[in-house]
C-alpha positions as a Markdown table, in Angstrom:
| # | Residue | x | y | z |
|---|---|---|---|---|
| 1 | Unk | 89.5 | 89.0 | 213.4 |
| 2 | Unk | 86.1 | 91.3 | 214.0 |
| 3 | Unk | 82.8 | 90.3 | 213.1 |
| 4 | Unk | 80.6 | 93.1 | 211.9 |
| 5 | Unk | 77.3 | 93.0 | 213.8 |
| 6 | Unk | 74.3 | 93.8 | 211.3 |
| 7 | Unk | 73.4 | 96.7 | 213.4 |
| 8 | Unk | 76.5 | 98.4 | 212.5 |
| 9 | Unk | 76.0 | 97.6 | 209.1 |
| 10 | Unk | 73.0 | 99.6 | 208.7 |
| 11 | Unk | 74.3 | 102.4 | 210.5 |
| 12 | Unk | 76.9 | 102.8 | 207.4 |
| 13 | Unk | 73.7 | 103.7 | 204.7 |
| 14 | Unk | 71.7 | 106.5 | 205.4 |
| 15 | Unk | 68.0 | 105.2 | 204.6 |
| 16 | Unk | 64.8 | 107.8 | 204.1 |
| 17 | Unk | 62.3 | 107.9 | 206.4 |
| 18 | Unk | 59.6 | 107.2 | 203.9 |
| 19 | Unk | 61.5 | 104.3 | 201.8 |
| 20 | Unk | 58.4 | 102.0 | 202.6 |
| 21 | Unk | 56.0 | 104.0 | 202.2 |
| 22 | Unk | 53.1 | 103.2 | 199.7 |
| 23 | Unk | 53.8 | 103.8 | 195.8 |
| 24 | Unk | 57.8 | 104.2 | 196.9 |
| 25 | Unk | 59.7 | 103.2 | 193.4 |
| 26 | Unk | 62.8 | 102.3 | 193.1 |
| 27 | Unk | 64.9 | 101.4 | 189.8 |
| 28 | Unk | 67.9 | 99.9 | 189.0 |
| 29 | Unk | 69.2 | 96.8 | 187.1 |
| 30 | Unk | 70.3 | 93.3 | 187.6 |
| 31 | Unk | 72.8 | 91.9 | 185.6 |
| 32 | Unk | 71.8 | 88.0 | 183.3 |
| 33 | Unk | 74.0 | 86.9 | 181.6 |
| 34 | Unk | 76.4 | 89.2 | 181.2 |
| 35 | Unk | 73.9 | 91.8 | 180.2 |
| 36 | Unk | 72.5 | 94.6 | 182.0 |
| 37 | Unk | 68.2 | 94.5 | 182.8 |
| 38 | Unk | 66.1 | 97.0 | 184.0 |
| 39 | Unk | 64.0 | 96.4 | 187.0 |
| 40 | Unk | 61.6 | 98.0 | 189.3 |
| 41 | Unk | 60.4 | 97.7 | 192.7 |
| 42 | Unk | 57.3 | 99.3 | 193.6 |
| 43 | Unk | 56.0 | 99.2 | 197.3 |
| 44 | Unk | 51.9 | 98.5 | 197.0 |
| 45 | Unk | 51.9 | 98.7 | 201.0 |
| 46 | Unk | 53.3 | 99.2 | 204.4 |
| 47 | Unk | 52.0 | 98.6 | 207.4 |
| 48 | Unk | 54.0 | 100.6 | 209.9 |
| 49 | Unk | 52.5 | 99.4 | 213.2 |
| 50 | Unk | 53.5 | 95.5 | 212.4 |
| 51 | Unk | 56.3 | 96.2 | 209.8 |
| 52 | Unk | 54.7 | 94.2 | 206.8 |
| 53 | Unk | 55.6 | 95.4 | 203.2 |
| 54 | Unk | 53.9 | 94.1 | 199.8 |
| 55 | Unk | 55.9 | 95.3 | 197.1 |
| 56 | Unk | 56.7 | 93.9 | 193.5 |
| 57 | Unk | 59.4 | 93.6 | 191.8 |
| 58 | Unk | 58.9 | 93.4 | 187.8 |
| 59 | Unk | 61.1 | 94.5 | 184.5 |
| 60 | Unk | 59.5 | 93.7 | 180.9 |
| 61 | Unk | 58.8 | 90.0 | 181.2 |
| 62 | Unk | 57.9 | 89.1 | 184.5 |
| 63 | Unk | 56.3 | 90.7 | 187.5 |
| 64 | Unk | 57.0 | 89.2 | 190.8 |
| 65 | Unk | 54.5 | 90.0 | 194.1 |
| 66 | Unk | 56.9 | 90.1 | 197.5 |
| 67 | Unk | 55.0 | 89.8 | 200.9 |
């Protein structure tokens, strides 16, 4: 039995150097309901000296502000 440490786990994606940085968008989809939905997540800011993101994540009927 081996237990993955989460450090290894991200050293299987290769992540960009600027994905926080302000006005990064990212699209994809969620699925409800058996039905596929368009969503966005746009980063508003990043604070690379302390690590702090504000972002929000929104598709056509809601818009939801992460911190």
């Amino acid at each position: 039995h081996y237990k993955i440490k989460m450090w290894d786990l991200f050293n299987l994606f290769t992540v960009p150097d600027d994905v926080f940085a302000q006005n990064y968008i990212w699209k994809g989809s969620y699925n409800f309901k058996g039905r596929k939905q368009p969503m966005t997540l746009t980063v508003t800011s990043f604070n690379a000296s302390t690590g702090r993101v504000n972002a929000t994540l929104s598709n056509s009927n809601m818009e939801l502000l992460l911190s």
